[in-house]
MDTraj code that builds the backbone (N, CA, C; nanometers):
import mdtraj as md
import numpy as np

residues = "UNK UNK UNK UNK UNK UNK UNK UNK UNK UNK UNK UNK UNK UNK UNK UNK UNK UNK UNK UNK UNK UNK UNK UNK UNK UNK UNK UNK UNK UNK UNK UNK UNK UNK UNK UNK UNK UNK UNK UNK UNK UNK UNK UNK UNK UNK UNK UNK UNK UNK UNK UNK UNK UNK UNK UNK UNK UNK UNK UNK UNK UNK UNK UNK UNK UNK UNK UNK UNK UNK UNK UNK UNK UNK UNK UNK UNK UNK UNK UNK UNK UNK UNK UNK UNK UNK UNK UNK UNK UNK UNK UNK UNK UNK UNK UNK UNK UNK UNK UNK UNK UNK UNK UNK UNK UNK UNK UNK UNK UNK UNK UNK UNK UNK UNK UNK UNK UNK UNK UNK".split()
xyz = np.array([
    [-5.2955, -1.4364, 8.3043],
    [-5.1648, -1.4181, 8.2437],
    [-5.1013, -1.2895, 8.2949],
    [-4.9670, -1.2947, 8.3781],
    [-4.9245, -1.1647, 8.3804],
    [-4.8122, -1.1335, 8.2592],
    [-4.7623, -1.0422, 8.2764],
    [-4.7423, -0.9231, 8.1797],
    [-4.6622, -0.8086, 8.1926],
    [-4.5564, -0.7800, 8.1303],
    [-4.5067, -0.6007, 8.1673],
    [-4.5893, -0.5080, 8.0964],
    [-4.6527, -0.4407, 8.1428],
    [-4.7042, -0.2676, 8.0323],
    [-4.5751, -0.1828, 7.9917],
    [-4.5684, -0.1444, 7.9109],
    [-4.4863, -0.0603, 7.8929],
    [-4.5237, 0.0796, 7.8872],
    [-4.4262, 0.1883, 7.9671],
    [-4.5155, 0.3254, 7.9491],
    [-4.4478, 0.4110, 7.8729],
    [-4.5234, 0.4464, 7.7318],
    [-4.4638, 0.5565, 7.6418],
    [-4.5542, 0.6179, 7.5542],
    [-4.5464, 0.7236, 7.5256],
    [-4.6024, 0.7992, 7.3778],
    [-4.6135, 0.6722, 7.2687],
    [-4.6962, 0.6420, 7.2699],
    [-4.6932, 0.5417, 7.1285],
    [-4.8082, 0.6267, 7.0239],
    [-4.8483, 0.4988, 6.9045],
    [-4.9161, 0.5411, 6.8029],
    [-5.0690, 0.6391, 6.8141],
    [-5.1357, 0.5747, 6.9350],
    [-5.2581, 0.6042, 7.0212],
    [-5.2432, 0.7376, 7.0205],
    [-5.4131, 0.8511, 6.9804],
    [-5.3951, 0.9436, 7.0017],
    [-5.4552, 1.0100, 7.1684],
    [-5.3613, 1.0726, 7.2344],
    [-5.3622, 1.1013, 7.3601],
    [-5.5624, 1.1237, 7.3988],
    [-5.5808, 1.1386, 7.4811],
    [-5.6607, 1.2104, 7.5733],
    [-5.6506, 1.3898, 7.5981],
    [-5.7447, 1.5141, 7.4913],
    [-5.6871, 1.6239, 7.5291],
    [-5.7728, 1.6375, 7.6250],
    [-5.7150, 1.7575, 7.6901],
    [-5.8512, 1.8175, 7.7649],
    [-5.7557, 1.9754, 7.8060],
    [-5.9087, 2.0820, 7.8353],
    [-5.7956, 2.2023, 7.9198],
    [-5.9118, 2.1689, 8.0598],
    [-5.8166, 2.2539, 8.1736],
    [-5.8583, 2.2601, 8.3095],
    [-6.0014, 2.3699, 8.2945],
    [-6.0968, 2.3117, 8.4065],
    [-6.2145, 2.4051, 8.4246],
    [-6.1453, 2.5158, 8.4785],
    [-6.2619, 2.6402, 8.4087],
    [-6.2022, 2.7952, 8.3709],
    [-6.2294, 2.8363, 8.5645],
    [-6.2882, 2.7996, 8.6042],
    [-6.2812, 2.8301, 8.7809],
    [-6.1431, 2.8067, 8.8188],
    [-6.0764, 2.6857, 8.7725],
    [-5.9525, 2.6957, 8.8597],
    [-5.8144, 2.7201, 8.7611],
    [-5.8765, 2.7932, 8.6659],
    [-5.7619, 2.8702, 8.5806],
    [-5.7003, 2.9859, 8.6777],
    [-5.5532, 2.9652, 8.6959],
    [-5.4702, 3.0751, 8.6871],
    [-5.4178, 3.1818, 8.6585],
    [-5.3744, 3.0765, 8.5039],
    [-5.3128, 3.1317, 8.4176],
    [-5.2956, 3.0562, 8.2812],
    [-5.3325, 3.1295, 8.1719],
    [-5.3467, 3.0738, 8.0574],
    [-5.4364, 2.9551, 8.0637],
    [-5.4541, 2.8815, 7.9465],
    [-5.5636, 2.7944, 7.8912],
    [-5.4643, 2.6681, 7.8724],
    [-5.3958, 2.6279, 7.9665],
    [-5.2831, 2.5107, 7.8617],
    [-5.3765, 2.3825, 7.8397],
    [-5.3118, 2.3274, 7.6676],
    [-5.3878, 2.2091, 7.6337],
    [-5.3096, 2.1041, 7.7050],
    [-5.3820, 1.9984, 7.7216],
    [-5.3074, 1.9453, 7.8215],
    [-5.3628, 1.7762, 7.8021],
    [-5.2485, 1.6719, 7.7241],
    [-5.2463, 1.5519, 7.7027],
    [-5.2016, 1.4464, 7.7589],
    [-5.2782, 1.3236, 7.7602],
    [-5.2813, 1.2031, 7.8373],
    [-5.2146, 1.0633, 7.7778],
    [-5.1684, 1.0521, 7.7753],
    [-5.1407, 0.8624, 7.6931],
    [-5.1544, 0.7651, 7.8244],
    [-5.2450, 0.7445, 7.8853],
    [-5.2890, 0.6010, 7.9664],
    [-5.1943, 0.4844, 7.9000],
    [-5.1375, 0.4416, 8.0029],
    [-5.0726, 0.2926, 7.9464],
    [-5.1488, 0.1909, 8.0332],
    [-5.1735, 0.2061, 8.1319],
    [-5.2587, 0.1451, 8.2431],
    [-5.3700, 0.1859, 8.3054],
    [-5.4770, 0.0910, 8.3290],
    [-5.5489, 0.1659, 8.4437],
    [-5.5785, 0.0064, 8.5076],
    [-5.6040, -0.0028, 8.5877],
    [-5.5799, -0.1408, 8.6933],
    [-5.7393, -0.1939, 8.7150],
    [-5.7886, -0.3198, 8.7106],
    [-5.8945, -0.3751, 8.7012],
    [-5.9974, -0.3338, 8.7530],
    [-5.9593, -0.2989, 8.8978],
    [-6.0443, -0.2464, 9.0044],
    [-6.0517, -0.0845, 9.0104],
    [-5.9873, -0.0042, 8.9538],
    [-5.9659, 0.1072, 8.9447],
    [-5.9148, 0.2112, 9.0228],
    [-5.7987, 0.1473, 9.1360],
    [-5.7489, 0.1684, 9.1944],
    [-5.5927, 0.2366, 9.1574],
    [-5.5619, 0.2283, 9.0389],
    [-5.4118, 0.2363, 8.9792],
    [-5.3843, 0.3114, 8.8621],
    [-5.3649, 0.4161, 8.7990],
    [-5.3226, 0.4688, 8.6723],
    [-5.2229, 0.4891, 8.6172],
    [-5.1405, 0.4597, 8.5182],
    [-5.0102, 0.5043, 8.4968],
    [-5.0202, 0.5398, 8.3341],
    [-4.8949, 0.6768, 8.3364],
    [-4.9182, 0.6725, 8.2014],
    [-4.8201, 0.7958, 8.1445],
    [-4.8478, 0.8285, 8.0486],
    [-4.7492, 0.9691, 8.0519],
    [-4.8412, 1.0914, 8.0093],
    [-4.8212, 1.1757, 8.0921],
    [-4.8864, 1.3463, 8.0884],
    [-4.8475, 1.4519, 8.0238],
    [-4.8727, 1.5505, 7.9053],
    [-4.7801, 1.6708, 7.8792],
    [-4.9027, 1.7788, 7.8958],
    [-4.8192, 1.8830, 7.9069],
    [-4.9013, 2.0275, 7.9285],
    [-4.8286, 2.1175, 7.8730],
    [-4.8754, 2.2473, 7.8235],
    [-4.8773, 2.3765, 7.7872],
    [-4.8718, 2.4705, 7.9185],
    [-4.7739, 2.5474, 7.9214],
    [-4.7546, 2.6658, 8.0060],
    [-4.8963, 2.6730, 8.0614],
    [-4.8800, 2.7095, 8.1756],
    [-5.0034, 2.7883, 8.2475],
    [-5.0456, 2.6753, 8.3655],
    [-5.1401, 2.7715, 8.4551],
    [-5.1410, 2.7366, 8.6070],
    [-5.3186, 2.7243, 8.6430],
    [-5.3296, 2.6275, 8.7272],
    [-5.4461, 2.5857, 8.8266],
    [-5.4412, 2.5691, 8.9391],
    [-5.5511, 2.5717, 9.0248],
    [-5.5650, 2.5336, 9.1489],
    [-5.6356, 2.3547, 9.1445],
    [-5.5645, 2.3222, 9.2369],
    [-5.6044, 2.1422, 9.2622],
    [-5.6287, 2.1221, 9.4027],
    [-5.7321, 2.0029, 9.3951],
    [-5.7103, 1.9812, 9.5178],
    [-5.7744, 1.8147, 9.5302],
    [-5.6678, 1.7435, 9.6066],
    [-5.6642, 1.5659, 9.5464],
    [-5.7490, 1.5704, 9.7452],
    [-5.8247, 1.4760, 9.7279],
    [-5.9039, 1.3865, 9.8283],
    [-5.8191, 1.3108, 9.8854],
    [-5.8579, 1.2925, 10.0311],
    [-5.7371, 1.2409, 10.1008],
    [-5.7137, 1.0761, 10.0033],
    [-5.8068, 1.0126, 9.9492],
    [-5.7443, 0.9142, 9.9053],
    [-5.6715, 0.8569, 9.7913],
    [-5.6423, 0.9656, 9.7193],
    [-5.5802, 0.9685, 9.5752],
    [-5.4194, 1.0277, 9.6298],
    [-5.3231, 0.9788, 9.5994],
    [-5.1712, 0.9974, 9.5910],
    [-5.1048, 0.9873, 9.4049],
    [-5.0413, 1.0828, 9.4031],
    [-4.9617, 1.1159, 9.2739],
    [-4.8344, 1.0715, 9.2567],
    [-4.7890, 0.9976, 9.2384],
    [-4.6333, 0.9678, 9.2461],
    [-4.5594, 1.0302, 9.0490],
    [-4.4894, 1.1596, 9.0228],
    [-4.4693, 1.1511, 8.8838],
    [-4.3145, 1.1752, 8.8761],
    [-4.2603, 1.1785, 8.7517],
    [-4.1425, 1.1795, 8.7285],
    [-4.1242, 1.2567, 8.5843],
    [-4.0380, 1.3898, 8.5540],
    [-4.0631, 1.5168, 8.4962],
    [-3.9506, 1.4360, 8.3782],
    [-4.0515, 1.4277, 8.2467],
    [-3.9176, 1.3912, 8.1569],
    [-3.8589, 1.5170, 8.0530],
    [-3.9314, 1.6395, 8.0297],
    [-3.8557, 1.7555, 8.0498],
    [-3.9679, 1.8496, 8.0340],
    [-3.9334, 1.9757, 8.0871],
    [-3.9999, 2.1293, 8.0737],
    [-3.9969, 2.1036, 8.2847],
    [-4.0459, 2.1814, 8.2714],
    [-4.0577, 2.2437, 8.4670],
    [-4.1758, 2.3090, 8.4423],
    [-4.1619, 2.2531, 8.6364],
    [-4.3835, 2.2686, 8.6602],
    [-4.2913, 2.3494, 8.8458],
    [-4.3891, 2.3941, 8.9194],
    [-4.3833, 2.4366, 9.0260],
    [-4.5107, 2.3900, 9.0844],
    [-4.5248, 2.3303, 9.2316],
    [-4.6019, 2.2836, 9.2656],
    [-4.6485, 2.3422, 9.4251],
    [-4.7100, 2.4399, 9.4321],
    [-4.7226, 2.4983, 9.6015],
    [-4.8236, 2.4883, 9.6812],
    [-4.8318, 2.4426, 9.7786],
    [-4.9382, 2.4188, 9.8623],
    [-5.0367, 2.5436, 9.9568],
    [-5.1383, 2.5705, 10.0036],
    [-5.2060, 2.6768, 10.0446],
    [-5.1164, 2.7829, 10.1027],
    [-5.0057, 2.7288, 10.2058],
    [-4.9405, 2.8139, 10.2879],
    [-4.8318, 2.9159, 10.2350],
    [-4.8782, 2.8492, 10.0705],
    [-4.7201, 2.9694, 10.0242],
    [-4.6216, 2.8621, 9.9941],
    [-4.5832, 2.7165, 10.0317],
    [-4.4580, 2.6870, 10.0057],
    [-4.4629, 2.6167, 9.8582],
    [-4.3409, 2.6103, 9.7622],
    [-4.3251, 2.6100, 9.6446],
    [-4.2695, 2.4733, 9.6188],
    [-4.2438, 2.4055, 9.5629],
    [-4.1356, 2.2934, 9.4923],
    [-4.1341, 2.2793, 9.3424],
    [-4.0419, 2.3051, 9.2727],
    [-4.0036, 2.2982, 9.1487],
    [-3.9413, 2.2099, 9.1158],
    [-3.9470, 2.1118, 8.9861],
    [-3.9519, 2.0205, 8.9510],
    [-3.9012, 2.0253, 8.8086],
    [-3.7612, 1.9574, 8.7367],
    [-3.7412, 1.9344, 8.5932],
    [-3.7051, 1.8384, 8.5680],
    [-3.6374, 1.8150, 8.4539],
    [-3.6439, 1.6869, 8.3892],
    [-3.5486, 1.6160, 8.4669],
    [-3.5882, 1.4486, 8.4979],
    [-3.4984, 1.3347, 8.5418],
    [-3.5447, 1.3862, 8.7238],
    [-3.6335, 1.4616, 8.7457],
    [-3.6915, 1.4830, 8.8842],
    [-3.7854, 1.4194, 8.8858],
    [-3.8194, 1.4086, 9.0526],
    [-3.9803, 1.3139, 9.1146],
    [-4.0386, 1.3764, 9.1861],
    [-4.1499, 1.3684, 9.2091],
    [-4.2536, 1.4317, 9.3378],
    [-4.3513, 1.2932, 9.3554],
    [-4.3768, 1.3570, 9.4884],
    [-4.5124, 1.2824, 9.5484],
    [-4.5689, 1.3651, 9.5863],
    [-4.7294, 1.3796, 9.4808],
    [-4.8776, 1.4550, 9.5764],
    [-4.9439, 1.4061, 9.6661],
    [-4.9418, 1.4127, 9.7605],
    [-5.0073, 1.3055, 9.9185],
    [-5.1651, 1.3548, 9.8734],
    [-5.2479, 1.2441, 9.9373],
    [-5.3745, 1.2704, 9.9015],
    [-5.3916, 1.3753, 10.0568],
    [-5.5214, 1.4541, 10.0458],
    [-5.5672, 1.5490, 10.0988],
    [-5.5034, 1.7344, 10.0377],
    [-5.3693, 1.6914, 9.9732],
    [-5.2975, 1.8153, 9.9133],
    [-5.3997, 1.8896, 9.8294],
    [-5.3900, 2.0545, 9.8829],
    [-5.4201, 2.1339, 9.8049],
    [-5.3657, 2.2867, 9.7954],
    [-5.3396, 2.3102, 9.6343],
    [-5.2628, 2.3926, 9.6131],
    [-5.3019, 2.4576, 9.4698],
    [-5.1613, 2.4635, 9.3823],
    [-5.1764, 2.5139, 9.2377],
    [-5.0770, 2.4258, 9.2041],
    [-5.0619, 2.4025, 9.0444],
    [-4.9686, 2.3234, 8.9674],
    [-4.9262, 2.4401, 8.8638],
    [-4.8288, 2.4689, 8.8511],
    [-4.8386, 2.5499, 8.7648],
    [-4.6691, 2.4860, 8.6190],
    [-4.7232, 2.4755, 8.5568],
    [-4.6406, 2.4353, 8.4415],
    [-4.5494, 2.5766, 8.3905],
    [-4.3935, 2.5794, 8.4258],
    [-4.3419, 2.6898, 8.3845],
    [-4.3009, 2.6780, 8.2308],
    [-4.2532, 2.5538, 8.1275],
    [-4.2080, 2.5373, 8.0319],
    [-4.3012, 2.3757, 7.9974],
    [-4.3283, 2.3838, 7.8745],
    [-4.4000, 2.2985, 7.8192],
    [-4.3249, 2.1590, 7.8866],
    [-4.4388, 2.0398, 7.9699],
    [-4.3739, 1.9356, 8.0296],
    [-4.4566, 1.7973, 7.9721],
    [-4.3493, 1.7369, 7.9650],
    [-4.3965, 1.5959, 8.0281],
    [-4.4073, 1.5340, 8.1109],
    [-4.4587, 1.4159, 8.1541],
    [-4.3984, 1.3434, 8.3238],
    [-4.4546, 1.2143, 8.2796],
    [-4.3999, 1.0947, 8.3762],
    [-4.4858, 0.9605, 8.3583],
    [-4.5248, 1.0109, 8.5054],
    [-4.6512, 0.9308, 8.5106],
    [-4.7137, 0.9413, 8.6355],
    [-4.7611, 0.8225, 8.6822],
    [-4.7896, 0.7845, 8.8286],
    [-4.8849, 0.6703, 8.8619],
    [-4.9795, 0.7379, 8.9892],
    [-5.1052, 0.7412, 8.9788],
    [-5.1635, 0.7609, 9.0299],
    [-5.2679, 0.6775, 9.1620],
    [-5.2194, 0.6779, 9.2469],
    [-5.3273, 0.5427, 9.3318],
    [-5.4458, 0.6138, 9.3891],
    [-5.5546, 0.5561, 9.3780],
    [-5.6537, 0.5979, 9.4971],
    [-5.7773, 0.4559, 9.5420],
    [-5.7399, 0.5013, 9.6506],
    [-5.7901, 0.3493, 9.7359],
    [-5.9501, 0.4146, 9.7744],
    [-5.9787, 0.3016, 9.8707],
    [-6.1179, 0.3449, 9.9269],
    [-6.0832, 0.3980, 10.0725],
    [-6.1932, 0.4684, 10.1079],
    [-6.1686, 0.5282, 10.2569],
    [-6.1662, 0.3840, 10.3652],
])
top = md.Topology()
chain = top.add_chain()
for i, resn in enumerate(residues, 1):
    res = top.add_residue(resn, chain, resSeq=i)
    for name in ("N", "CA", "C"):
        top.add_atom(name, md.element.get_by_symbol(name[0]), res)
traj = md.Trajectory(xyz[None], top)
């Protein structure tokens, strides 16, 4: 049977978690999940994300790609070399897999996200 998912904050209580203290920045932000999807094979995630101020270092495997969309607060997103991209509400990014950098959340955010990661 197919089906639309729908992706939103519903009744479900999120997923918390904070980032491991190695790739803390800055501050401790709590930082919540609402999964609307995750795809049979486990190739696919979508869902909506919020965070608390404060910054990490990341770094995605070449085969995981981020596709999200900021429904409000601003994040800054910079890669090893220094370069920056900032991001607010009704904005998009794409994290290419192999990217590594910091995420840093400037004002408390949300985003929907979809996440893919294939096999090598």
């Amino acid at each position: 049977m197919q089906h639309v998912i729908l992706v939103k904050e519903n009744s479900e209580t999120p997923v918390i978690d904070y980032m491991n203290s190695a790739a803390l920045v800055a501050g401790n932000p709590r930082r919540e999940t609402w999964n609307a999807f995750d795809s049979p094979d486990g190739t696919c995630t979508a869902g909506i994300w919020a965070s608390q101020p404060g910054a990490w270092r990341f770094e995605f495997p070449t085969t995981k790609t981020e596709f999200f969309c900021v429904i409000d607060g601003r994040a800054r997103v910079s890669n090893q070399n220094g370069e920056a991209w900032e991001v607010g509400p009704g904005e998009a990014a794409v994290i290419p897999g192999g990217f590594r950098g910091q995420f840093h959340v400037l004002e408390a955010m949300r985003k929907y996200f979809v996440i893919v990661e294939r096999e090598d």
